[in-house]
N, C-alpha and C positions, 0 to 999 in steps of 0.2 A: 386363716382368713379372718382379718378383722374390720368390721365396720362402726364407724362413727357417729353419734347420736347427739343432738342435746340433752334430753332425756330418753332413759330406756325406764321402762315401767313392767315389773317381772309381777305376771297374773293380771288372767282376763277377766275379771267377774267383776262384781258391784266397784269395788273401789277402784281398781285398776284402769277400766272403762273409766268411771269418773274421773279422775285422775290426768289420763290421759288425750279428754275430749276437753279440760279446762284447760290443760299446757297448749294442746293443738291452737286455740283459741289465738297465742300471741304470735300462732306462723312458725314455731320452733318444729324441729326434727325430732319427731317422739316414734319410739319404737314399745308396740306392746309384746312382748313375749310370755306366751299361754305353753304347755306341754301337753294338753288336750287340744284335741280337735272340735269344735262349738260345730250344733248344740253339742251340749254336756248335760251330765244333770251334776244336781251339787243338793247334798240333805240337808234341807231346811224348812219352817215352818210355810215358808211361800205364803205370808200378809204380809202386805205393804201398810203402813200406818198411813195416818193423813201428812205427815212429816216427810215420809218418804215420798209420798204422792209429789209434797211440793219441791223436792229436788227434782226430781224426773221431770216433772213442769219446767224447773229452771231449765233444765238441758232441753226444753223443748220436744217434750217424749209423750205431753201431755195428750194429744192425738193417738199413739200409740196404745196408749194404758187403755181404752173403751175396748180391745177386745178381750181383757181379764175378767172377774169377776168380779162387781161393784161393792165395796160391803160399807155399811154406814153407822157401826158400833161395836162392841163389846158388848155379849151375852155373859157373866159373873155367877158362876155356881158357886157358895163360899159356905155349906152347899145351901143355902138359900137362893134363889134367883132374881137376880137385878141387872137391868139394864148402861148400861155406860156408852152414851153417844160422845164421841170426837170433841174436843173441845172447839168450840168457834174463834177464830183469831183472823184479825182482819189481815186480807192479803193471803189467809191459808186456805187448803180444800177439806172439807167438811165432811171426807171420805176415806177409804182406802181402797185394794184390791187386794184380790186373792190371786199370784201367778207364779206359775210353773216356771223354776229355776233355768231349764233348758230355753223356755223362749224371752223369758226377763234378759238373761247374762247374753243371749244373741243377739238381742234390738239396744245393750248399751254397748256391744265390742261393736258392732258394726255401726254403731253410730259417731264412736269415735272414729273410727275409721275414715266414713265421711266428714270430718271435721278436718282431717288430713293427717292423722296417725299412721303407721304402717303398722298392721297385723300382723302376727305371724306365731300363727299356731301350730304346733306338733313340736315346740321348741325346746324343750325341758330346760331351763336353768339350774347350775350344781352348786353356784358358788360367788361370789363376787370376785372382783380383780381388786386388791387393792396396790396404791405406790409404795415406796417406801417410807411414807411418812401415817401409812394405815387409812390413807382418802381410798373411799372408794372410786374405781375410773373407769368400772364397767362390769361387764360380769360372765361368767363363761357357761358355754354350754354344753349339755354333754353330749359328745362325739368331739371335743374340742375347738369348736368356734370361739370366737371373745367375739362382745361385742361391746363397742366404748362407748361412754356418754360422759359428758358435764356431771349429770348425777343421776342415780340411780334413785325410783322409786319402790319399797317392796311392800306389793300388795300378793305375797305367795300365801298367805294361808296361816293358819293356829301351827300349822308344821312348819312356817319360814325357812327355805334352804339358806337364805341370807342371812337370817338372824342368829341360828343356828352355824353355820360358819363363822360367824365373826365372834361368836361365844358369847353373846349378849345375854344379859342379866338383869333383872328389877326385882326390886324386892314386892311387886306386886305382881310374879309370875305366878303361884300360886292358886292366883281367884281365876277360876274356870267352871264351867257345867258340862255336864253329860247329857245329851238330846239322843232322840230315836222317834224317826215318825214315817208314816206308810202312805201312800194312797189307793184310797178303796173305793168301790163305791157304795150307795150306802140307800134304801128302798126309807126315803124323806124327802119333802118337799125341801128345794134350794133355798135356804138362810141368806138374807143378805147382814147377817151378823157374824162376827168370829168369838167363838164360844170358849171359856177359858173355866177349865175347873179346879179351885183351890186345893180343895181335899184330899190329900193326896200322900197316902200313908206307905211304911213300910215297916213290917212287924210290927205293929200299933204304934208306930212313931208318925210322927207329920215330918215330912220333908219339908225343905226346902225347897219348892220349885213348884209346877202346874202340869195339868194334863192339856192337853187342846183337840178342837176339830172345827179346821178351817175350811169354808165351802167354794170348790171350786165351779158350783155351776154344773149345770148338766150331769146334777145326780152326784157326782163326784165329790172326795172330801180327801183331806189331809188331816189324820189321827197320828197326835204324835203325846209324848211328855219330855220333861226337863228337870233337872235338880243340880244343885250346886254342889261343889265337893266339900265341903265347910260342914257337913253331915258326915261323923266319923265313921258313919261303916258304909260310906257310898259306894267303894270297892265289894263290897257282896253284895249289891244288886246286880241280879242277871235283867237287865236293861231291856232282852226283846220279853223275858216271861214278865216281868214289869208292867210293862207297854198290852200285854196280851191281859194283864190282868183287871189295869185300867176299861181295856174295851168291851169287859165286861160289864161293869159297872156299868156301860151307856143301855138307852132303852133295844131292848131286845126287838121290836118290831124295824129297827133300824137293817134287819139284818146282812152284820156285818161277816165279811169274813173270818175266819182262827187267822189265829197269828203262825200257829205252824203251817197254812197254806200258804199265809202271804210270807213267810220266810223261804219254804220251798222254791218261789217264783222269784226271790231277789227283790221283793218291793220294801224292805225293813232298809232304813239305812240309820246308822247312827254316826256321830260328831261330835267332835269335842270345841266346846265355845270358851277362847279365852274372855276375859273380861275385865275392865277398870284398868285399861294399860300397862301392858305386861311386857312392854318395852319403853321406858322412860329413864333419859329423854323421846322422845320421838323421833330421832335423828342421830347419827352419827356424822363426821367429815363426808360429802360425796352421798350420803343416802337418805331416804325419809322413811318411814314406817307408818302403813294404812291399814284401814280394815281389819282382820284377823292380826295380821302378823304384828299391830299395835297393841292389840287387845279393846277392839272399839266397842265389842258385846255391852249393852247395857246392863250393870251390874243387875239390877230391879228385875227386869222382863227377860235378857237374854238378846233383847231386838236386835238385830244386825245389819239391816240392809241400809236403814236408813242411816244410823252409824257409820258405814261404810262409803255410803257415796257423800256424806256430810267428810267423812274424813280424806274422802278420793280429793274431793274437789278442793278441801284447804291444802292437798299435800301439792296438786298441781299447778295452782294459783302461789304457793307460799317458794315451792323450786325456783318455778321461773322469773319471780321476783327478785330471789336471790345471786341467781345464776347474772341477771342485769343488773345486777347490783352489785354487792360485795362477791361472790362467788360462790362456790363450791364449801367452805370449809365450815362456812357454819349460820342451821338454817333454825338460831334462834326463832324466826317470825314466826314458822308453823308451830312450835313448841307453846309459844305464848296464843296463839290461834287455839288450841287444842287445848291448856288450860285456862282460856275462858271462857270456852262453851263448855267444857263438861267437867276442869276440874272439881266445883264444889260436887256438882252428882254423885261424881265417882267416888269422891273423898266417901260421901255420904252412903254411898252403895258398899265399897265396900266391907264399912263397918256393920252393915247389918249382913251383908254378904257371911261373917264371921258370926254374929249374933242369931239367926237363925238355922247356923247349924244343930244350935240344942233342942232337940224337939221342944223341951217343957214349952219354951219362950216361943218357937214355932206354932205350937199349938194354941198358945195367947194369943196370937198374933192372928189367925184363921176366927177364933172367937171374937176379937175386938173387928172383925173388918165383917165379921156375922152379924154384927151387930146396927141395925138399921138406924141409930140416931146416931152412935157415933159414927158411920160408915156416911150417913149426907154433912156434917160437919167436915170431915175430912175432904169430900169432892166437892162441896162448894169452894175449900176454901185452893183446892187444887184449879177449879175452873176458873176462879179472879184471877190467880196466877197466873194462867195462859191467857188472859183477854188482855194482861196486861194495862198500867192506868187507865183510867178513864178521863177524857179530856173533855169539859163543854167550850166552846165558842161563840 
């Protein structure tokens, strides 16, 4: 049995949905294919930035988002405590949320849906189809379905059956982190901040990476950490006694659960986050690469969602350009899309991405950002940056 598409778009989450609510948009035949059934859950930090805020707005979700949990800054343990409000940029929201993967990734599959996508979940993809000339021209499923399209987009995941089938390679495969985080609840007044602690050792080394706890409102939080693998012994971290040893450090009138109760019940989840494109080019003949399975993770933070739907909506915007245009074989436009909003970042990420794997230089880094006069020179001069010139009239 095979069916026809103009775009097929393999995974239903942040990018995929995006993705395929922007193709929807020119009246083309887009098919999403999930191998889950939605909701799902998916482990992640669940903050939305203010960035991510103002995609969701573009897609018109901005109504949607008031039933998450409103947050309006970054709380900064470094371990000093300082505050970090959103930058103001005109045109942007001055906010974020705190939202549960399961109803985030449901109100954007079904949104595309409504835009005129066809869904279809419980579909596992194994593989792409490609012709004899290596284009890809669809992609199959397992039980043996095909299903064809003009071009395929793959938003499957840091595990890509796609990418992974076609033997793809970058010499920036490499840059990845290791995440692990719970939700508990936790006896504290609801935060409308997301709390980020720098300090964050292992056998008296400083990592690479952060701890967190993000408030979801109504008593609840998401405790999780992260570290990059650029740290040579990040293979002997045991990741959930890590995580439990972190939650020790928080104040104890918090009282949070053990980490061995919340393992016994299944709430620990970890993931591994690629990062700084770890598929490049961005595209091959026939397919584009979004969100995870690009490596959209921001080297710096780890952030992903907004990465995600920023790279959903350039992958489904830049196909269906090409597809009316030149074709199928090659979707130079998203490549050059994609390094102009984040090559110099990434460039830039991930050489410290490699640079603070040394603790010594790790640990300079947590002191120079401890330090309150160079730490307001650095965000002032981060906040002109985001307000962008200043124009009089």
């Amino acid at each position: 049995m095979t069916q026809r598409f103009d775009l097929a778009i393999v995974g239903g989450g942040p990018a995929g949905a995006a993705a395929a609510w922007q193709a929807a948009q020119t009246g083309a035949r887009v098919v999403v294919l999930d191998k889950a059934e939605f909701p799902r859950d998916k482990p992640c930090g669940d903050g939305l930035t203010a960035r991510a805020v103002s995609y969701l707005q573009k897609m018109g979700l901005g109504e949607e988002l008031n039933k998450f949990h409103r947050v309006d800054g970054v709380k900064v343990f470094s371990p000093s405590e300082w505050d970090l409000s959103f930058p103001t940029r005109p045109g942007m929201p001055d906010h974020g949320y705190v939202a549960r993967r399961p109803e985030l990734d449901t109100i954007l599959l079904r949104h595309a849906g409504s835009a005129g996508a066809e869904i279809r979940e419980g579909a596992e993809v194994i593989g792409p189809v490609q012709d004899t000339r290596g284009r890809v021209t669809g992609v199959t499923l397992k039980g043996g379905e095909t299903v064809s399209a003009d071009a395929v987009i793959a938003a499957d995941g840091a595990y890509s059956p796609i990418k992974r089938a076609m033997k793809m390679d970058s010499e920036y495969n490499g840059y990845s982190a290791i995440a692990i985080r719970a939700e508990m609840p936790a006896n504290r007044p609801d935060s409308n901040m997301l709390e980020i602690y720098l300090k964050l050792a292992f056998e008296g080394d400083q990592l690479p990476g952060y701890g967190w706890v993000f408030p979801f409102g109504g008593g609840q939080i998401n405790i999780g950490l992260g570290y990059v693998n650029s740290y040579k012994k990040w293979q002997q971290i045991n990741a959930t006694q890590f995580m439990g040893q972190f939650m020790e450090t928080l104040p104890r009138e918090w009282d949070l659960p053990k980490i061995d109760d919340l393992k016994k019940a299944k709430g620990v989840r970890a993931w591994r986050l690629p990062m700084g494109f770890t598929a490049w080019p961005p595209w091959r003949p026939g397919v584009l690469f979004t969100g995870d399975s690009l490596g959209a993770g921001k080297p710096a933070s780890g952030a992903g969602i907004s990465k995600a739907l920023e790279s959903g909506l350039a992958a489904g915007e830049c196909a269906m350009a090409a597809l009316q245009n030149g074709g199928p074989d090659d979707f130079t436009n998203y490549a050059q899309r994609m390094e102009a909003a984040w090559g110099r970042e990434y460039k830039r990420g991930r050489y410290f991405h490699k640079l603070l794997g040394q603790p010594k230089l790790a640990n300079a880094g947590i002191k120079l950002i401890d330090n309150a006069r160079f730490r307001d020179v650095v965000l002032k001069s981060m906040y002109k940056k985001a307000q962008g010139p200043q124009h009089k009239f």
